[in-house]
PAZAPA-4460 file (N, C-alpha, C; in steps of 0.05 Angstrom, whole numbers, plus 32768, in hexadecimal, padded with zeros to 4 digits):
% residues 166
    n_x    n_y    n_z   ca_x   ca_y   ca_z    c_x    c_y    c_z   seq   type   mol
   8724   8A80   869A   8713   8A6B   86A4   8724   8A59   86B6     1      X     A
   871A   8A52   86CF   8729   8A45   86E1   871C   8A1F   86E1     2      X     A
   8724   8A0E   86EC   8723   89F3   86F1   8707   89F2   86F7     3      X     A
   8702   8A01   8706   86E9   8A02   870C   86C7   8A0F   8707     4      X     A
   86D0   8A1B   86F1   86B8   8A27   86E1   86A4   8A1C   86DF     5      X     A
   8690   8A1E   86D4   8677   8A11   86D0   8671   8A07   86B0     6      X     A
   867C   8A1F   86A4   8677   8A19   868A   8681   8A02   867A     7      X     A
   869F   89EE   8680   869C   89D7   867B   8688   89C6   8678     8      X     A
   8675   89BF   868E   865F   89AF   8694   864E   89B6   8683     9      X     A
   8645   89D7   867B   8632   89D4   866B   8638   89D1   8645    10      X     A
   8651   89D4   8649   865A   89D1   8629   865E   89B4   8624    11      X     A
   8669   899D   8638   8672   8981   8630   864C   8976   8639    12      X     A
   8641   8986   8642   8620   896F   863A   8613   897A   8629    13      X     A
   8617   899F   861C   860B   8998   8604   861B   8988   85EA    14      X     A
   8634   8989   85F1   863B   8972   85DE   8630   895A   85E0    15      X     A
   8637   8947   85F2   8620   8936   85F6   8608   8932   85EA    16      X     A
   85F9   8942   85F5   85DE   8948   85F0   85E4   8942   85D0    17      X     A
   85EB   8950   85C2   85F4   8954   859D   85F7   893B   8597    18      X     A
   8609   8931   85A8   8613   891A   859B   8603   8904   8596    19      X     A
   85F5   88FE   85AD   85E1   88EC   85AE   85CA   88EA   85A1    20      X     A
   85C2   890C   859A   85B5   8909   857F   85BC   8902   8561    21      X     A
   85D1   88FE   855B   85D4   88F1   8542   85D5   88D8   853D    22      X     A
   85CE   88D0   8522   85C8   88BB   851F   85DE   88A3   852D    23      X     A
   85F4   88A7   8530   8605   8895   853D   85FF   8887   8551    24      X     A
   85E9   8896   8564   85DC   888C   8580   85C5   8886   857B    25      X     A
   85B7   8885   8564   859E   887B   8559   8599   885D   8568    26      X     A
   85B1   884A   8561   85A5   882A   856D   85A6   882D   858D    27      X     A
   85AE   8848   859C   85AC   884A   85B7   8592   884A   85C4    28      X     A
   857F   8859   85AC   8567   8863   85B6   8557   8848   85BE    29      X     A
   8547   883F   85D7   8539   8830   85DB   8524   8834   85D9    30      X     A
   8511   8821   85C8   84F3   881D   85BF   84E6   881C   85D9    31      X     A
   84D5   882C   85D8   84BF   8829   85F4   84B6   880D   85FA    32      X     A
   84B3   880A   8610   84B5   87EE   8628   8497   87EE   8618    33      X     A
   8493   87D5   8613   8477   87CF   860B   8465   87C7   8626    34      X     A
   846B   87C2   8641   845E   87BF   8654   845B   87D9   8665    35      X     A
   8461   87F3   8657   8466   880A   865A   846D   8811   867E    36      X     A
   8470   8801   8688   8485   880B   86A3   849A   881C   86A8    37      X     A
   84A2   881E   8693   84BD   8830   868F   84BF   884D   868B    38      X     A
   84C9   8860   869E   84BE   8877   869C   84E2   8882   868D    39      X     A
   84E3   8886   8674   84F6   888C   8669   8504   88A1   866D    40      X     A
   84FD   88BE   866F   84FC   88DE   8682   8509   88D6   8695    41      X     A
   8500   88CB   86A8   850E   88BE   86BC   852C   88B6   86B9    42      X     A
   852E   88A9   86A6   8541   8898   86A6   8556   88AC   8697    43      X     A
   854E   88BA   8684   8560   88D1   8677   856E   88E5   868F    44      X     A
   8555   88F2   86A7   8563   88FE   86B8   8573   88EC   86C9    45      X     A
   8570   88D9   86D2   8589   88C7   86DB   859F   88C7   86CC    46      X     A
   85A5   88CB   86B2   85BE   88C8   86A1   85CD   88E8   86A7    47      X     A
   85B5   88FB   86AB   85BF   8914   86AB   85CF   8919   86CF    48      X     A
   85BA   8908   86DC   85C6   8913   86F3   85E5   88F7   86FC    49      X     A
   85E8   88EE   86F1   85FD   88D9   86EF   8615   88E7   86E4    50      X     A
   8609   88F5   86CE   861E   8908   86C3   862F   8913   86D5    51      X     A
   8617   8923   86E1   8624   8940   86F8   8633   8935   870D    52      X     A
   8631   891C   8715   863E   890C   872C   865A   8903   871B    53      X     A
   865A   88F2   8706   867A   88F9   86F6   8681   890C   86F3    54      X     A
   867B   8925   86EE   8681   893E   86F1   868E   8944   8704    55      X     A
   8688   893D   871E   868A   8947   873D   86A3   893A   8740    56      X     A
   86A0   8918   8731   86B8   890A   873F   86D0   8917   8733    57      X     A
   86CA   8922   8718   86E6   892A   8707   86F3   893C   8714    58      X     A
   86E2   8950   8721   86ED   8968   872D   86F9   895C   8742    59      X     A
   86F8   8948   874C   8701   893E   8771   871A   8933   8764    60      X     A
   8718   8929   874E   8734   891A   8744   874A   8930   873F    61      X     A
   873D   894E   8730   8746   8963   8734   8758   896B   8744    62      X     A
   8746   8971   875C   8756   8973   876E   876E   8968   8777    63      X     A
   8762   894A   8777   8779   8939   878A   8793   893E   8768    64      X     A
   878E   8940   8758   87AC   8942   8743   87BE   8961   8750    65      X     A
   87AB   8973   8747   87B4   8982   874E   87BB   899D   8767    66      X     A
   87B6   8989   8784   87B2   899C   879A   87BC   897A   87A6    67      X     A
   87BC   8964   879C   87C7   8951   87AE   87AD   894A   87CE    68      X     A
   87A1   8954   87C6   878A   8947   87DC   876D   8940   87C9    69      X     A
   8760   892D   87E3   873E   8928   87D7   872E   893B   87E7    70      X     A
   8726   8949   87E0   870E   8957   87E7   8700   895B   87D7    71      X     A
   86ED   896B   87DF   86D5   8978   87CF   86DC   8995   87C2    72      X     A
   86D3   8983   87AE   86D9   89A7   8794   86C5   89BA   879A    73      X     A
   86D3   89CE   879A   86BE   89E6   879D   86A7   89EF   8792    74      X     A
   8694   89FB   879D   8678   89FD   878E   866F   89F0   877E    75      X     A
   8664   89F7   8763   8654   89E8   874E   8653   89CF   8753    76      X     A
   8664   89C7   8748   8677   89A2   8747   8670   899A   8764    77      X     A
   867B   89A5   8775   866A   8995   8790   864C   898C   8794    78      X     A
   863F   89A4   8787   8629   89A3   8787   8616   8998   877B    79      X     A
   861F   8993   8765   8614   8984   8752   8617   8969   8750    80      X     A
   862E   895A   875E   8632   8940   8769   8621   8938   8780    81      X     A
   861D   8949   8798   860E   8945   87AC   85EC   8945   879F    82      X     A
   85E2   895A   8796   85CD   895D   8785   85C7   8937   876F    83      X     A
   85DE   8939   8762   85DA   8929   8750   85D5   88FD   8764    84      X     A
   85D8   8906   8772   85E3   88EB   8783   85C6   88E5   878D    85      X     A
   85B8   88FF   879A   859D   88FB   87AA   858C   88FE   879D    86      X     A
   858F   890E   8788   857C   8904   8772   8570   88EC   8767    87      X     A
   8591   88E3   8759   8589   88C6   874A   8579   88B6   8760    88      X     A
   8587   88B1   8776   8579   88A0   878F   8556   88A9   8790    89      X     A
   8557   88BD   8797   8539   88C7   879B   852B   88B0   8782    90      X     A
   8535   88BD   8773   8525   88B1   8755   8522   8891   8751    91      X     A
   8541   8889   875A   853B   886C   8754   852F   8864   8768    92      X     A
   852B   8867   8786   8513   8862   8793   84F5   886A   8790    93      X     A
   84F4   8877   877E   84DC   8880   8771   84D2   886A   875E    94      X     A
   84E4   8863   8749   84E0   884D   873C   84E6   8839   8748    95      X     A
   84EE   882B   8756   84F0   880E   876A   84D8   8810   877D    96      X     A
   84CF   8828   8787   84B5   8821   878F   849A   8824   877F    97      X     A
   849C   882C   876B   8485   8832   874F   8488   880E   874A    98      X     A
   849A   8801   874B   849C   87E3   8740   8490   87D6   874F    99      X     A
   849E   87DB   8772   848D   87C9   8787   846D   87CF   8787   100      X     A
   8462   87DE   8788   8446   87EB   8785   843E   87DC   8770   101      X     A
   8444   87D4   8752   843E   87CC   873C   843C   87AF   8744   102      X     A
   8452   87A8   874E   8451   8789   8757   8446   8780   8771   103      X     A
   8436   8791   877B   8427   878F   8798   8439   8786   87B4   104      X     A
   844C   8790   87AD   845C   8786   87C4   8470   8769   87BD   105      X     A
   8469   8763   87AE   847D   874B   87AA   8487   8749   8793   106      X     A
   84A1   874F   8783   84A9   8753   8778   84BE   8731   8772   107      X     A
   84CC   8731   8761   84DA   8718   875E   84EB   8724   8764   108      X     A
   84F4   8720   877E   8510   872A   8788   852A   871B   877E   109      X     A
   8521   86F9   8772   853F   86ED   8765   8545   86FD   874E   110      X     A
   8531   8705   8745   8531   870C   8727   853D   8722   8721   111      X     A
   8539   873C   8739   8541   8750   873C   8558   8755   8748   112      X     A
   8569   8743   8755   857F   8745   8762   8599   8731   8748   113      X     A
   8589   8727   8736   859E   871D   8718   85A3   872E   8711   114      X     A
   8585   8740   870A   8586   8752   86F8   85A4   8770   86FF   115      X     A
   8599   8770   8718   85B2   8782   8726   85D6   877C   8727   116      X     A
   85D1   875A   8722   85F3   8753   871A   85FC   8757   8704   117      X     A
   85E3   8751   86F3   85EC   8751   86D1   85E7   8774   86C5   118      X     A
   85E1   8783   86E0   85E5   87A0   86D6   85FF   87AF   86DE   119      X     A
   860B   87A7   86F9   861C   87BA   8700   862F   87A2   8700   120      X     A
   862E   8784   8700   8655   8779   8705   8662   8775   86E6   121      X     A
   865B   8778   86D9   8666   877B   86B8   8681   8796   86C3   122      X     A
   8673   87AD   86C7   867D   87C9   86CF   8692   87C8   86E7   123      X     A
   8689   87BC   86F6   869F   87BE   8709   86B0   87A6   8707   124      X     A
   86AE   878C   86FF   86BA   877E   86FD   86D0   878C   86DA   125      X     A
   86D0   879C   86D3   86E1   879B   86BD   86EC   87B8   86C8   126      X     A
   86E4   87CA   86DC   86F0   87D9   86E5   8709   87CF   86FC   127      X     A
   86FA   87C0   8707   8719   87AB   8714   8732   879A   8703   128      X     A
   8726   8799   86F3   873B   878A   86DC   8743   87A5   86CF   129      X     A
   873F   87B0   86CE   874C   87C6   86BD   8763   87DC   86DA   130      X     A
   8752   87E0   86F6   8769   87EB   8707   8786   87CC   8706   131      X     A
   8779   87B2   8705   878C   87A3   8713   87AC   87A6   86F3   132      X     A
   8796   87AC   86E4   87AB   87A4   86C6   87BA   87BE   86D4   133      X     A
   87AF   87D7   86D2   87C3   87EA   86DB   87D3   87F1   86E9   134      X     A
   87CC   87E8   8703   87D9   87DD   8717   87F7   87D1   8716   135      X     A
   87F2   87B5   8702   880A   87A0   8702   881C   87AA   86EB   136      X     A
   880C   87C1   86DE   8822   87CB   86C4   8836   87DC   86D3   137      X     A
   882E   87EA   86E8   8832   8803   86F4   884D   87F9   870A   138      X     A
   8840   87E2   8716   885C   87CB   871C   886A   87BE   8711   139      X     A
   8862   87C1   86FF   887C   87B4   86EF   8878   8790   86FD   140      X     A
   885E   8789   86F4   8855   8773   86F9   8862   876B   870B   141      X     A
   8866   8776   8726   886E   8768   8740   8857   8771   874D   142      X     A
   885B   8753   8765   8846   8759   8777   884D   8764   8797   143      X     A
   8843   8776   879E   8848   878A   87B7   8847   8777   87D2   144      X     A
   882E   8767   87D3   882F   8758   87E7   8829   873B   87E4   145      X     A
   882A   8732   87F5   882D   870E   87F7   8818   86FF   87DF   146      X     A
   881A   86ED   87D3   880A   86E2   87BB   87F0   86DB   87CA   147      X     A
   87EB   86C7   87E0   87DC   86CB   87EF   87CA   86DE   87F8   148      X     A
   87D1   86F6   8806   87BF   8716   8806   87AE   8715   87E7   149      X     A
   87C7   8715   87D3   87BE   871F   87B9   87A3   8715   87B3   150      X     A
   87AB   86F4   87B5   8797   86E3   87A9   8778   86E5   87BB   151      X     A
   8779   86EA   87D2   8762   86F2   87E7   8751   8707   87D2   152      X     A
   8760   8719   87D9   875A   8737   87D6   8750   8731   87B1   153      X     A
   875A   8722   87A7   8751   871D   878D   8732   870E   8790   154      X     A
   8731   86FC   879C   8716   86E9   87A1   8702   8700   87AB   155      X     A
   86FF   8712   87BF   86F7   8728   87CC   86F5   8738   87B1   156      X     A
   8708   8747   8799   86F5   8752   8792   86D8   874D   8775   157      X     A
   86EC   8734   876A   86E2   8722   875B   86C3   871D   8761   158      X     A
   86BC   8711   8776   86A6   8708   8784   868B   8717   8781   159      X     A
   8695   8731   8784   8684   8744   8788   866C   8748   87A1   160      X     A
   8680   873B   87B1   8684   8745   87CB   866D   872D   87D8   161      X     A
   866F   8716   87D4   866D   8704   87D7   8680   86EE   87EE   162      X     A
   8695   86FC   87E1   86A4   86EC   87FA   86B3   86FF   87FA   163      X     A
   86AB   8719   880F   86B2   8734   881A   86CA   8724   8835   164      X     A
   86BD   871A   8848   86D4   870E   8862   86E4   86F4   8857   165      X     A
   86FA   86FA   8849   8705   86DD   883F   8720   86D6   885F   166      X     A
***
Protein backbone atom coordinates (compact mmCIF):
# COMPACT_ATOMS: atom_id res chain seq x y z
CA UNK A 1 0.00 0.00 0.00
CA UNK A 2 1.53 3.28 -1.06
CA UNK A 3 0.91 7.13 0.59
CA UNK A 4 -1.54 7.39 -1.63
CA UNK A 5 -4.13 4.67 -1.60
CA UNK A 6 -7.60 5.19 -1.11
CA UNK A 7 -8.30 2.86 1.38
CA UNK A 8 -7.10 5.04 4.31
CA UNK A 9 -10.01 7.48 3.74
CA UNK A 10 -12.43 4.87 3.71
CA UNK A 11 -11.22 3.00 6.90
CA UNK A 12 -10.47 6.43 9.21
CA UNK A 13 -14.44 7.55 8.29
CA UNK A 14 -15.81 4.40 8.98
CA UNK A 15 -14.13 4.76 12.16
CA UNK A 16 -15.50 7.95 12.57
CA UNK A 17 -18.69 7.14 11.50
CA UNK A 18 -18.46 4.21 14.64
CA UNK A 19 -17.32 6.48 16.78
CA UNK A 20 -19.80 8.94 16.70
CA UNK A 21 -22.28 6.49 17.19
CA UNK A 22 -21.59 5.63 20.65
CA UNK A 23 -22.88 6.81 23.42
CA UNK A 24 -19.84 9.13 24.06
CA UNK A 25 -21.13 11.55 21.17
CA UNK A 26 -24.68 11.21 22.43
CA UNK A 27 -24.58 15.07 24.05
CA UNK A 28 -23.24 15.89 20.33
CA UNK A 29 -26.44 14.95 18.76
CA UNK A 30 -28.56 18.18 18.21
CA UNK A 31 -32.38 18.27 18.98
CA UNK A 32 -34.26 19.37 15.93
CA UNK A 33 -34.48 23.29 15.41
CA UNK A 34 -38.02 23.81 16.66
CA UNK A 35 -38.51 26.63 13.99
CA UNK A 36 -37.63 23.73 11.67
CA UNK A 37 -35.33 25.74 9.19
CA UNK A 38 -32.57 23.61 9.62
CA UNK A 39 -31.95 21.05 7.11
CA UNK A 40 -29.69 18.66 9.18
CA UNK A 41 -28.63 16.05 5.96
CA UNK A 42 -27.34 18.99 4.79
CA UNK A 43 -25.30 19.82 7.39
CA UNK A 44 -24.03 16.07 8.00
CA UNK A 45 -22.88 16.15 4.22
CA UNK A 46 -20.97 19.32 4.87
CA UNK A 47 -19.06 17.51 7.78
CA UNK A 48 -18.44 14.69 5.23
CA UNK A 49 -17.30 16.83 2.50
CA UNK A 50 -15.02 18.99 5.03
CA UNK A 51 -13.61 15.75 5.80
CA UNK A 52 -12.43 15.02 2.21
CA UNK A 53 -10.90 18.59 2.02
CA UNK A 54 -8.71 17.70 5.40
CA UNK A 55 -8.01 14.74 3.69
CA UNK A 56 -6.71 16.57 0.58
CA UNK A 57 -4.80 19.03 2.83
CA UNK A 58 -3.02 16.05 4.67
CA UNK A 59 -1.87 14.59 1.49
CA UNK A 60 -0.42 18.27 0.27
CA UNK A 61 1.34 18.31 3.69
CA UNK A 62 2.48 14.84 2.49
CA UNK A 63 3.97 15.87 -0.06
CA UNK A 64 5.63 19.00 0.91
CA UNK A 65 7.40 16.48 4.07
CA UNK A 66 8.27 14.16 1.93
CA UNK A 67 9.15 15.36 -1.82
CA UNK A 68 9.94 18.95 -0.20
CA UNK A 69 7.43 20.76 -2.50
CA UNK A 70 3.51 22.01 -2.32
CA UNK A 71 1.68 20.63 -4.90
CA UNK A 72 -1.17 18.67 -5.59
CA UNK A 73 -1.32 15.07 -4.56
CA UNK A 74 -2.16 12.77 -7.04
CA UNK A 75 -5.58 11.53 -7.95
CA UNK A 76 -8.15 10.57 -5.33
CA UNK A 77 -6.97 13.16 -2.64
CA UNK A 78 -6.89 15.85 -5.26
CA UNK A 79 -10.03 15.14 -6.15
CA UNK A 80 -11.80 14.87 -3.46
CA UNK A 81 -10.54 18.28 -2.03
CA UNK A 82 -11.49 20.04 -5.23
CA UNK A 83 -14.94 18.06 -5.21
CA UNK A 84 -15.21 18.62 -1.50
CA UNK A 85 -14.57 22.57 -1.61
CA UNK A 86 -17.43 23.18 -4.47
CA UNK A 87 -19.58 21.27 -2.95
CA UNK A 88 -19.75 22.60 0.55
CA UNK A 89 -20.02 26.15 -1.29
CA UNK A 90 -22.77 25.03 -3.63
CA UNK A 91 -24.61 23.93 -0.50
CA UNK A 92 -23.96 26.68 1.74
CA UNK A 93 -25.26 28.96 -0.94
CA UNK A 94 -28.15 26.82 -1.13
CA UNK A 95 -28.81 27.35 2.46
CA UNK A 96 -27.92 31.24 2.62
CA UNK A 97 -30.27 31.65 -0.08
CA UNK A 98 -33.17 29.16 1.35
CA UNK A 99 -32.70 31.92 4.48
CA UNK A 100 -32.83 35.06 2.23
CA UNK A 101 -36.08 33.72 0.45
CA UNK A 102 -37.44 32.85 4.11
CA UNK A 103 -36.63 36.36 5.16
CA UNK A 104 -37.90 38.07 1.96
CA UNK A 105 -34.90 39.65 1.12
CA UNK A 106 -33.94 41.21 4.27
CA UNK A 107 -32.30 39.37 6.55
CA UNK A 108 -30.56 40.93 9.80
CA UNK A 109 -27.41 41.35 8.32
CA UNK A 110 -25.85 42.72 12.03
CA UNK A 111 -27.03 39.70 13.43
CA UNK A 112 -25.64 37.49 10.85
CA UNK A 113 -22.29 38.98 10.44
CA UNK A 114 -21.83 38.39 14.84
CA UNK A 115 -23.02 35.34 14.29
CA UNK A 116 -20.13 34.69 11.68
CA UNK A 117 -17.37 36.14 14.28
CA UNK A 118 -18.51 34.09 17.13
CA UNK A 119 -18.34 31.05 14.63
CA UNK A 120 -15.07 31.13 12.90
CA UNK A 121 -12.65 33.82 15.26
CA UNK A 122 -12.66 31.48 18.44
CA UNK A 123 -10.84 28.95 15.59
CA UNK A 124 -8.59 30.99 14.05
CA UNK A 125 -7.79 33.21 16.69
CA UNK A 126 -6.43 30.10 18.86
CA UNK A 127 -4.89 28.73 15.68
CA UNK A 128 -2.67 31.89 15.69
CA UNK A 129 -1.84 31.57 19.26
CA UNK A 130 -1.01 28.19 18.97
CA UNK A 131 1.43 28.80 15.39
CA UNK A 132 2.83 32.02 17.35
CA UNK A 133 3.48 29.70 20.74
CA UNK A 134 5.31 27.42 18.22
CA UNK A 135 6.96 29.69 16.52
CA UNK A 136 8.70 31.46 19.70
CA UNK A 137 9.43 27.85 21.20
CA UNK A 138 11.10 26.95 17.94
CA UNK A 139 13.24 30.33 18.49
CA UNK A 140 14.14 29.91 21.27
CA UNK A 141 11.98 32.89 22.25
CA UNK A 142 13.92 35.36 20.11
CA UNK A 143 12.47 37.66 17.85
CA UNK A 144 13.57 37.52 13.98
CA UNK A 145 12.59 40.99 13.22
CA UNK A 146 12.23 44.46 14.70
CA UNK A 147 9.62 44.54 17.84
CA UNK A 148 7.81 47.07 15.90
CA UNK A 149 7.13 44.72 12.47
CA UNK A 150 6.29 42.13 15.26
CA UNK A 151 3.84 44.18 17.11
CA UNK A 152 2.06 45.44 13.58
CA UNK A 153 1.89 42.16 12.19
CA UNK A 154 0.53 41.09 15.67
CA UNK A 155 -2.41 43.89 15.61
CA UNK A 156 -3.09 42.65 11.77
CA UNK A 157 -3.59 39.23 12.82
CA UNK A 158 -5.40 39.61 16.10
CA UNK A 159 -8.00 41.95 14.51
CA UNK A 160 -9.24 39.71 12.24
CA UNK A 161 -8.51 41.57 9.56
CA UNK A 162 -9.85 44.63 10.67
CA UNK A 163 -6.94 46.51 10.65
CA UNK A 164 -5.48 44.52 7.51
CA UNK A 165 -3.31 48.11 6.17
CA UNK A 166 -1.59 48.99 9.53
Amino acid sequence: MHAYSIWPYFVCMGLLLAMAATPLFKAADVPPNPRGDRLSTLDGLRGFLALGVFFCHASLYHEYIFKGRFGPPPGFYYHIGQVGVEAFFLITGYLFWSRLVAERGRPDWLQLYIGRIFRIAPLYLLAILTMMVIIFVRLGFHLNVPLLVFVKQFIQWFSLGIFKYL
